[in-house]
N, CA, C, O and CB atoms as a CASP TS submission, in Angstrom:
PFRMAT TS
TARGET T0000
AUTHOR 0000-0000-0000
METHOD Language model
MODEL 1
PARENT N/A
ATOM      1  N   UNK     1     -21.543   0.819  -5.551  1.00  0.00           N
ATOM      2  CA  UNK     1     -21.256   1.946  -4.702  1.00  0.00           C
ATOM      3  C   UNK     1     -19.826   1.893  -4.176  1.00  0.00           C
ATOM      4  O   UNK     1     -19.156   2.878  -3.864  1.00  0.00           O
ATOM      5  CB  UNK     1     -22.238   1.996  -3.556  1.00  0.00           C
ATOM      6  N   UNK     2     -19.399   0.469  -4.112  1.00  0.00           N
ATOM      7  CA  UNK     2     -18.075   0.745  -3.379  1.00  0.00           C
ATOM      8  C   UNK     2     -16.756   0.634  -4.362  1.00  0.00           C
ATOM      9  O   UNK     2     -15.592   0.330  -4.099  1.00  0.00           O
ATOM     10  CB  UNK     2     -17.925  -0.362  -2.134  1.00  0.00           C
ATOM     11  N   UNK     3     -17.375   0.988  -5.556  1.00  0.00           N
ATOM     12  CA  UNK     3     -16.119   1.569  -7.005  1.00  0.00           C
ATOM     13  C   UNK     3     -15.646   2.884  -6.978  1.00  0.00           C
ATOM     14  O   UNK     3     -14.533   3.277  -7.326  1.00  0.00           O
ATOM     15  CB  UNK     3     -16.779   1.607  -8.645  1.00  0.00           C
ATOM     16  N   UNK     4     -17.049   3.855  -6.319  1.00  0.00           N
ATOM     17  CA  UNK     4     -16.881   5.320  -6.182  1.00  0.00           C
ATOM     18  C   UNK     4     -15.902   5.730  -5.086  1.00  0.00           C
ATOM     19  O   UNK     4     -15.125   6.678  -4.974  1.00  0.00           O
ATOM     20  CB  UNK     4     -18.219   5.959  -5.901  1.00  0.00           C
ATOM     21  N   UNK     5     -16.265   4.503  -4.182  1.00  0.00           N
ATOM     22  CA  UNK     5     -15.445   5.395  -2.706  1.00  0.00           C
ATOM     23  C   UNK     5     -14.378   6.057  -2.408  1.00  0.00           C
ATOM     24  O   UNK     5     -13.366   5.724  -3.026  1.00  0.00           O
ATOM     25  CB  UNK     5     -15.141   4.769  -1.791  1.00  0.00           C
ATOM     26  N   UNK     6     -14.267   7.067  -1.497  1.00  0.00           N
ATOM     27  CA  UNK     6     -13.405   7.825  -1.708  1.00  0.00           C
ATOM     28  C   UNK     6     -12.173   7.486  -0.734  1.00  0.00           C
ATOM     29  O   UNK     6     -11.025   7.916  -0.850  1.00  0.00           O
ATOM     30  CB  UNK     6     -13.971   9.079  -1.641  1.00  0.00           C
ATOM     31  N   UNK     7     -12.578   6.778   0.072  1.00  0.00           N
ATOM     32  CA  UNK     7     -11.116   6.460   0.411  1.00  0.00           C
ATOM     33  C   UNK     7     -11.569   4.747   0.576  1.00  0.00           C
ATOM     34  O   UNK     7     -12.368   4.200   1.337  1.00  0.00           O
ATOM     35  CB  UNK     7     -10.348   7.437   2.059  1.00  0.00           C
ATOM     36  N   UNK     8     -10.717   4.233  -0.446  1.00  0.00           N
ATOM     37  CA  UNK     8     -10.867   3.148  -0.880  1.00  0.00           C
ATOM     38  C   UNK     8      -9.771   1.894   0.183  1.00  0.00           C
ATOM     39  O   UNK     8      -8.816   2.272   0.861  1.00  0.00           O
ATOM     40  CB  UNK     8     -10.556   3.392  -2.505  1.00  0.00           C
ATOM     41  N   UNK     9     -10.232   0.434   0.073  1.00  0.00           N
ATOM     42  CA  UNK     9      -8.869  -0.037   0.746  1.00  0.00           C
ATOM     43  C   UNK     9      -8.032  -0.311  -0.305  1.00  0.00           C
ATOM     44  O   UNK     9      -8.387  -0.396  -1.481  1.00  0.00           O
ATOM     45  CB  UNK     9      -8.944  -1.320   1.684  1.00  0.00           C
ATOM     46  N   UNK    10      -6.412  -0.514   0.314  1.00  0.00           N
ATOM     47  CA  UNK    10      -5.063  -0.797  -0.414  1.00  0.00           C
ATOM     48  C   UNK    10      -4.664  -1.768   0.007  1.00  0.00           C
ATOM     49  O   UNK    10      -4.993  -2.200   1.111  1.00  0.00           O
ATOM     50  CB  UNK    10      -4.031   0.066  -0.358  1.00  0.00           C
ATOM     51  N   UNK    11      -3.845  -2.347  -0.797  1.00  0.00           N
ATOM     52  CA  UNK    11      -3.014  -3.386  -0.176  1.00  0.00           C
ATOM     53  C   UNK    11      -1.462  -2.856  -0.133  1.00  0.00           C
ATOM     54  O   UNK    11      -1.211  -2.180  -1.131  1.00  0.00           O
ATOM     55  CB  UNK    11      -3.164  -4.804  -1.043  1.00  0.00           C
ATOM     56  N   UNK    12      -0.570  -2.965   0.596  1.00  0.00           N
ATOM     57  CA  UNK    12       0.795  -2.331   0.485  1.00  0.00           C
ATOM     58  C   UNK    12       2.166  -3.625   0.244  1.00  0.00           C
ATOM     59  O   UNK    12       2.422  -4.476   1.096  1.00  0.00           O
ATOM     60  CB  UNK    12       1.002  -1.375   2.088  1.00  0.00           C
ATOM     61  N   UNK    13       2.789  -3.513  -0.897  1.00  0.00           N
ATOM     62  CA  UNK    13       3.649  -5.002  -0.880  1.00  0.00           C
ATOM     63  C   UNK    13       5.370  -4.749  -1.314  1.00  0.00           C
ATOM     64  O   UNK    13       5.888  -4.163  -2.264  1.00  0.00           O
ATOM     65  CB  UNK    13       2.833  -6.219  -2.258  1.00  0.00           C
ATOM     66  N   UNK    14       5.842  -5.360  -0.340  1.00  0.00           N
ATOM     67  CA  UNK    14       7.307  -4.743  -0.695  1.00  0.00           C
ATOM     68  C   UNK    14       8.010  -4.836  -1.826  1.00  0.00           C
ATOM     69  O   UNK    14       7.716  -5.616  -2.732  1.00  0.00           O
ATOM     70  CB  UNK    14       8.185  -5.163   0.046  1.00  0.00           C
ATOM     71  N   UNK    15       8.974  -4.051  -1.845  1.00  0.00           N
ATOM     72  CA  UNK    15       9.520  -3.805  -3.031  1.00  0.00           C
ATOM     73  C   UNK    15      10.412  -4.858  -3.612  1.00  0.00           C
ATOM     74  O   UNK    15      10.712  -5.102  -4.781  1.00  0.00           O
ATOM     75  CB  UNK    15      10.159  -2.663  -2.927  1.00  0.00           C
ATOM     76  N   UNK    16      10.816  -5.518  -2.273  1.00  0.00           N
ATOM     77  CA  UNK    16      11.967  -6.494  -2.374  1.00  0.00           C
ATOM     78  C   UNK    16      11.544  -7.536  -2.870  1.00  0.00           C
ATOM     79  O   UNK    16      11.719  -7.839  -4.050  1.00  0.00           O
ATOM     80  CB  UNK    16      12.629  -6.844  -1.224  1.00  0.00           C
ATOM     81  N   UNK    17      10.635  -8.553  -1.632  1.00  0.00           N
ATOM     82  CA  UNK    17      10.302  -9.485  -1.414  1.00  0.00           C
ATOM     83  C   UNK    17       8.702  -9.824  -2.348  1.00  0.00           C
ATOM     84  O   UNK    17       8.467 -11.011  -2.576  1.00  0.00           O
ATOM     85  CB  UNK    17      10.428  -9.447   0.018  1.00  0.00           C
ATOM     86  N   UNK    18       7.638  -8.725  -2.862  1.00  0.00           N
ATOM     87  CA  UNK    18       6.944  -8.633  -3.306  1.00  0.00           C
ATOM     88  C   UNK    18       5.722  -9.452  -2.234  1.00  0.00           C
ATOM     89  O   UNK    18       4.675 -10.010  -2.563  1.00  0.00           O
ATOM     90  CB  UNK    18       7.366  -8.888  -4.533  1.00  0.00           C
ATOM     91  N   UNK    19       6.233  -9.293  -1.085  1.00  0.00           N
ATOM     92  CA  UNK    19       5.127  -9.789  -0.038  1.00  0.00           C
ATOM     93  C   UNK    19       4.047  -8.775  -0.041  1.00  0.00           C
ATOM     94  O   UNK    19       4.371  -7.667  -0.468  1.00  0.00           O
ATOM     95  CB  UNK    19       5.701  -9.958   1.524  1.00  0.00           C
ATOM     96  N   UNK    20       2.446  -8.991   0.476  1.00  0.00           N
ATOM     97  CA  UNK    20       1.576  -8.173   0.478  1.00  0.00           C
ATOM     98  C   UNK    20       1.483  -8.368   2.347  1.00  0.00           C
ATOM     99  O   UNK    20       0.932  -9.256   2.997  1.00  0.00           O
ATOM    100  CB  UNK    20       0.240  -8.550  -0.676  1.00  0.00           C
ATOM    101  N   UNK    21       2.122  -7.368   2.731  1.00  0.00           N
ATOM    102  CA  UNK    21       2.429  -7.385   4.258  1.00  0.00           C
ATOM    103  C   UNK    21       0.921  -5.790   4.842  1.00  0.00           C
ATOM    104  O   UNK    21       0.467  -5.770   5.986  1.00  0.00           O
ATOM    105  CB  UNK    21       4.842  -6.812   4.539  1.00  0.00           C
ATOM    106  N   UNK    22       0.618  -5.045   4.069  1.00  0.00           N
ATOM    107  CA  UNK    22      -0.109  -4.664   4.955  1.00  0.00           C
ATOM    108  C   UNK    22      -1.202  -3.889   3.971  1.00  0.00           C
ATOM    109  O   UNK    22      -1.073  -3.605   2.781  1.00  0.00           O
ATOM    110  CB  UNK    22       0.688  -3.885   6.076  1.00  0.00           C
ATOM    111  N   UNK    23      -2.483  -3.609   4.992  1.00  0.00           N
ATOM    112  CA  UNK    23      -3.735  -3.312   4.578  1.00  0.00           C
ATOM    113  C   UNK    23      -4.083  -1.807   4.802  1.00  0.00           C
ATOM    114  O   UNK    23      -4.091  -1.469   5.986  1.00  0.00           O
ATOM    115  CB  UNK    23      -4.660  -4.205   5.259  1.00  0.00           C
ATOM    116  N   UNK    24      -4.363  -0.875   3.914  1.00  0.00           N
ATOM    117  CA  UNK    24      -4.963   0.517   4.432  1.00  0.00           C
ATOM    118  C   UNK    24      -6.161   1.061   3.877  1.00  0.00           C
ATOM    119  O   UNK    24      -7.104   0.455   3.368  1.00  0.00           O
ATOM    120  CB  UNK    24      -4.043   1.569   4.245  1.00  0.00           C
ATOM    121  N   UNK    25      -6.001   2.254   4.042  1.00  0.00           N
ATOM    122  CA  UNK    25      -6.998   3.078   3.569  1.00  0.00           C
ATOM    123  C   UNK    25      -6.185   4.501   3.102  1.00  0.00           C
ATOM    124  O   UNK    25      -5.400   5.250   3.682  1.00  0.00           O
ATOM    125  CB  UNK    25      -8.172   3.272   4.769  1.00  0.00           C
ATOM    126  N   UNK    26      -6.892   4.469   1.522  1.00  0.00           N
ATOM    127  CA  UNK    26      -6.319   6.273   1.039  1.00  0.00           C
ATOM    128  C   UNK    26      -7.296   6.692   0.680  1.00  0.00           C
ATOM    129  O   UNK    26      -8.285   6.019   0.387  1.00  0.00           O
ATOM    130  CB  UNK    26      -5.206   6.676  -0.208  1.00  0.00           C
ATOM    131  N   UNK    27      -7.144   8.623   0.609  1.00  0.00           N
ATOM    132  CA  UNK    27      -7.687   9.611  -0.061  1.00  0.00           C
ATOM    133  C   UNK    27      -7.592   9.707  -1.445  1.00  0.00           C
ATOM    134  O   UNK    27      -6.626  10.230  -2.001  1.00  0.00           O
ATOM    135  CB  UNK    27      -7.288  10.596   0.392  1.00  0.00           C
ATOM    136  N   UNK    28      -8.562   9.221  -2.040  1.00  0.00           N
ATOM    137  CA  UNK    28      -8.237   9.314  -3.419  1.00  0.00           C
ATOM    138  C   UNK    28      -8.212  10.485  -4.332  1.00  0.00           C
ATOM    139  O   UNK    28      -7.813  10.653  -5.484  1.00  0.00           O
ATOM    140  CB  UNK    28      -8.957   8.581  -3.929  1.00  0.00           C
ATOM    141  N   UNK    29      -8.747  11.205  -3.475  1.00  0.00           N
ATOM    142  CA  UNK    29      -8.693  13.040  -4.020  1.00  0.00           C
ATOM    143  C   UNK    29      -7.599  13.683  -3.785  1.00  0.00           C
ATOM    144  O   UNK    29      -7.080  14.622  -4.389  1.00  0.00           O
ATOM    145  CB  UNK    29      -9.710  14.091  -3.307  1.00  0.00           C
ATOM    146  N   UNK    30      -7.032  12.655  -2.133  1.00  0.00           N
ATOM    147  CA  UNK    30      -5.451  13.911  -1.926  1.00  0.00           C
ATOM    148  C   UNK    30      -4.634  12.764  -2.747  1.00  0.00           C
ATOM    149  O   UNK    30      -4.120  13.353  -3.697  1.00  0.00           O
ATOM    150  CB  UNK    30      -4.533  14.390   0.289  1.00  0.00           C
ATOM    151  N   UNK    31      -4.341  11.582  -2.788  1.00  0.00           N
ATOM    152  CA  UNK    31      -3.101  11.156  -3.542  1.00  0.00           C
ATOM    153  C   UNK    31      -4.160  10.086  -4.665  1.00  0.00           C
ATOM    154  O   UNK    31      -4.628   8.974  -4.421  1.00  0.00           O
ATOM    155  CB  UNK    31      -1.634  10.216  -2.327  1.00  0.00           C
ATOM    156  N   UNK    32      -4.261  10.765  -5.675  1.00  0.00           N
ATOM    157  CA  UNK    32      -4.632  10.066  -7.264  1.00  0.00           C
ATOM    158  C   UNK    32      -3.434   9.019  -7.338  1.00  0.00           C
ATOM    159  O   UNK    32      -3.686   7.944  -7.884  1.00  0.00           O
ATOM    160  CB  UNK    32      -4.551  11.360  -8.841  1.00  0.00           C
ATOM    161  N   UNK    33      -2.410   9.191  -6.939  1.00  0.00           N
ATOM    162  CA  UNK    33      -1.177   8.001  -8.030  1.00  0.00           C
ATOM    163  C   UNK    33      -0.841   7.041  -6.756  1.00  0.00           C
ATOM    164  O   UNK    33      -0.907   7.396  -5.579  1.00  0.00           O
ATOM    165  CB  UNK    33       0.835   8.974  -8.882  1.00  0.00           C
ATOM    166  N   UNK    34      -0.583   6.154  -7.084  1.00  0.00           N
ATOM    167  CA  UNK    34       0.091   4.989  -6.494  1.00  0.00           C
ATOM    168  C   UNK    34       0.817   5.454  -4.875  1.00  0.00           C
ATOM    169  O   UNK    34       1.727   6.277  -4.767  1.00  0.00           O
ATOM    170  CB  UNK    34       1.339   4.462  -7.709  1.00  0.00           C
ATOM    171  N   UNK    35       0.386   4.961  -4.100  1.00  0.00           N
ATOM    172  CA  UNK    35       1.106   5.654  -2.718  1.00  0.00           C
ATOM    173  C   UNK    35       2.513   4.231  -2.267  1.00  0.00           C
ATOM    174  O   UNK    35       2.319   3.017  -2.212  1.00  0.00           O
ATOM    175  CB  UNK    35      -0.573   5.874  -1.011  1.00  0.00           C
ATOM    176  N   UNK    36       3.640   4.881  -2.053  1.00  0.00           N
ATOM    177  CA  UNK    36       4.620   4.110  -1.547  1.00  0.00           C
ATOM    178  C   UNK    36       5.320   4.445   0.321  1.00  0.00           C
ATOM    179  O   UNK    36       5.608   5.614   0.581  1.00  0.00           O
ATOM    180  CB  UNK    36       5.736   4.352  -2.774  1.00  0.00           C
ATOM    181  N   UNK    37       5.451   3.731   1.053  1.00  0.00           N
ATOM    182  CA  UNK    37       5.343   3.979   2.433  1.00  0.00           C
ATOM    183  C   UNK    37       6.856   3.322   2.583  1.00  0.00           C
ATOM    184  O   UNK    37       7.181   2.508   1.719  1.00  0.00           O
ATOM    185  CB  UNK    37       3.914   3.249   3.314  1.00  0.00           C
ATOM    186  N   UNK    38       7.723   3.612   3.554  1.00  0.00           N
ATOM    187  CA  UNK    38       8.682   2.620   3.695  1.00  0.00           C
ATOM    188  C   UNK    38       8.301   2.373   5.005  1.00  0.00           C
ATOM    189  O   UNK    38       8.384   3.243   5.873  1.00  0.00           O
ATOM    190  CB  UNK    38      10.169   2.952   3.424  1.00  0.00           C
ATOM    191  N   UNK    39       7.782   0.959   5.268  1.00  0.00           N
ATOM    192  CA  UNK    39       7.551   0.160   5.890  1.00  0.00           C
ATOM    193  C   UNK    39       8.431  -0.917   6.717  1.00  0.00           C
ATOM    194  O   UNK    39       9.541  -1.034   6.198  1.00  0.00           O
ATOM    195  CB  UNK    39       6.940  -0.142   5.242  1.00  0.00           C
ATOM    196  N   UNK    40       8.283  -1.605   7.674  1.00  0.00           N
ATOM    197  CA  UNK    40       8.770  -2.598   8.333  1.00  0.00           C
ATOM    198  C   UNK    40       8.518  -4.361   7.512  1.00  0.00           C
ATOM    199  O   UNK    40       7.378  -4.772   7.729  1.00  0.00           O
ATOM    200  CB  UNK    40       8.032  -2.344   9.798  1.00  0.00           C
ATOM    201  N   UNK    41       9.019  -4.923   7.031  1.00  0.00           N
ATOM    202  CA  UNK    41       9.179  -5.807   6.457  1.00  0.00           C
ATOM    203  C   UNK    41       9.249  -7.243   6.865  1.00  0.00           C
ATOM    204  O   UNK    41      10.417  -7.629   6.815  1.00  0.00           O
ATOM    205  CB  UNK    41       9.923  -5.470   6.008  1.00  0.00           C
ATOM    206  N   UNK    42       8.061  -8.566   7.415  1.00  0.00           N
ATOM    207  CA  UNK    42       8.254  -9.136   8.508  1.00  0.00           C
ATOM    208  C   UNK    42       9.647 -10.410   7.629  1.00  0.00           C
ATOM    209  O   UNK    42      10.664 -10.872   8.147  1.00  0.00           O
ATOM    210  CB  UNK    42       6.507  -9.758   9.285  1.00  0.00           C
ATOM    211  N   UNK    43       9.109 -10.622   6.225  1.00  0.00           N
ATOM    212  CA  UNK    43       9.594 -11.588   5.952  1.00  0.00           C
ATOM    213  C   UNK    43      11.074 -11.158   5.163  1.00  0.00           C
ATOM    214  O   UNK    43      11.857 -11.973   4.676  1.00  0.00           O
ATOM    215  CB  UNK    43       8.556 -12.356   5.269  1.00  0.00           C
ATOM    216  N   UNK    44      11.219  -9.849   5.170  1.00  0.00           N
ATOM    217  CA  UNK    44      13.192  -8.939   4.974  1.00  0.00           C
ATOM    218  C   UNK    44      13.402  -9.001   6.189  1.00  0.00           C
ATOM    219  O   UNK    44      14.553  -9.419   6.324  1.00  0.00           O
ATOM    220  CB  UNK    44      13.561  -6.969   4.390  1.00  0.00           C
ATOM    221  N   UNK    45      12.940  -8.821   7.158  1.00  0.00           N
ATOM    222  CA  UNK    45      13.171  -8.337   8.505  1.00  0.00           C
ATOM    223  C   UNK    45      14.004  -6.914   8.451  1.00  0.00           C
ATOM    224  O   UNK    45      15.164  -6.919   8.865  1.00  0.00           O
ATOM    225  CB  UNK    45      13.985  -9.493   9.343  1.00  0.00           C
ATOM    226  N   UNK    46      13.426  -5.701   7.947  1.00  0.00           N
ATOM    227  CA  UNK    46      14.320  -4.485   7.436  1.00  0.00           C
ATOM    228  C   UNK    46      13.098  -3.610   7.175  1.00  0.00           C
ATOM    229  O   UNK    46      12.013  -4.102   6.864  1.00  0.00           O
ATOM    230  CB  UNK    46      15.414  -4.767   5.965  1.00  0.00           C
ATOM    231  N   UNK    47      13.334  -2.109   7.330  1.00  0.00           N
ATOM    232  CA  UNK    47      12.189  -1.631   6.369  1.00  0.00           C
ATOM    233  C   UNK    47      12.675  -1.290   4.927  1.00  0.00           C
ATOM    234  O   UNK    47      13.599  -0.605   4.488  1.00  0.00           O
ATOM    235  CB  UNK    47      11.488  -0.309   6.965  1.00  0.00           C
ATOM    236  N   UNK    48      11.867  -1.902   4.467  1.00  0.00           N
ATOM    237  CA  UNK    48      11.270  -1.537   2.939  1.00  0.00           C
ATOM    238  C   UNK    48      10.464  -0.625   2.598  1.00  0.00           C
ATOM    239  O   UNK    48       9.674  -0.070   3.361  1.00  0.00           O
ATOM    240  CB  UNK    48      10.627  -2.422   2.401  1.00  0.00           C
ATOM    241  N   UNK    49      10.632  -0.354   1.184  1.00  0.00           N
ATOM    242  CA  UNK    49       9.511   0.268   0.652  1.00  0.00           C
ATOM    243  C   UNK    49       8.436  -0.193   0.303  1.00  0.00           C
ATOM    244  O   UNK    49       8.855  -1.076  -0.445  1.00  0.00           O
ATOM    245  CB  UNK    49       9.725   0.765  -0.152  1.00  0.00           C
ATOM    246  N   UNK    50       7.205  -0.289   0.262  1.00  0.00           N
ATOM    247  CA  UNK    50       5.689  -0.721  -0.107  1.00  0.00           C
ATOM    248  C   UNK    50       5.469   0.244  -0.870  1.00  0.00           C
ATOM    249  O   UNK    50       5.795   1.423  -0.735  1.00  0.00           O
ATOM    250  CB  UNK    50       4.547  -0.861   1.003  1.00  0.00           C
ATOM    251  N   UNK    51       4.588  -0.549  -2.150  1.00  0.00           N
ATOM    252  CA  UNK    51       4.139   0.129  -2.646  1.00  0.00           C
ATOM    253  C   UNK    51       2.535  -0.609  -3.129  1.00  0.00           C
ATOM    254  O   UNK    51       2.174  -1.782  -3.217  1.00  0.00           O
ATOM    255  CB  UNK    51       5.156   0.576  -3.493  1.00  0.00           C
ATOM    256  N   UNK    52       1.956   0.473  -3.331  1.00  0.00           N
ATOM    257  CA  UNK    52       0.160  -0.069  -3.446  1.00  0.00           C
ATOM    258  C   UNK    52       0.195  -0.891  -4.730  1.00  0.00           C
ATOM    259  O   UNK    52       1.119  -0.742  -5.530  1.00  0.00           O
ATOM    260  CB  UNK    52      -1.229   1.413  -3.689  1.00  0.00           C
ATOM    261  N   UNK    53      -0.737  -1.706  -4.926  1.00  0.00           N
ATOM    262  CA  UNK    53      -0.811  -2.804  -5.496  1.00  0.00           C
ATOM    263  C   UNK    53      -2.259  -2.914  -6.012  1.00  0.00           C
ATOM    264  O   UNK    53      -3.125  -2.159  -5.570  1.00  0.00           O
ATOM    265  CB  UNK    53      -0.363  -3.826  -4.619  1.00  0.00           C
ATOM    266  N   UNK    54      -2.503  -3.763  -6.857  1.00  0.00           N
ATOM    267  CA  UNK    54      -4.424  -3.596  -7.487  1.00  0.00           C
ATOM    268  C   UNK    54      -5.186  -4.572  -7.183  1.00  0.00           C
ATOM    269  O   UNK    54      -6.369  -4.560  -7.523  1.00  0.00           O
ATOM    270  CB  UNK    54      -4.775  -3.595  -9.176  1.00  0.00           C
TER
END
């Protein structure tokens, strides 16, 4: 049941550093593709971009 779900959890990991710095939740009906956030970065100390991860 929890393959179907519709808003599934993510993991979010920077672009730079390839750290997995934060945890969410998406709509998988409103964004189908890969979601990228620019984020606060603890171990750049900068924001970065995140991007979802599998």
């Amino acid at each position: 049941m929890a393959a179907t779900d519709v808003r599934p959890k993510i993991t979010l990991a920077c672009q730079e550093c390839k750290h997995r710095n934060y945890i969410t939740r998406k709509n998988r009906r409103n964004t189908p593709d890969r979601l990228e956030l620019k984020k606060y970065c603890r171990n750049c100390r900068t924001h970065q971009a995140h991007k979802e991860t599998r």
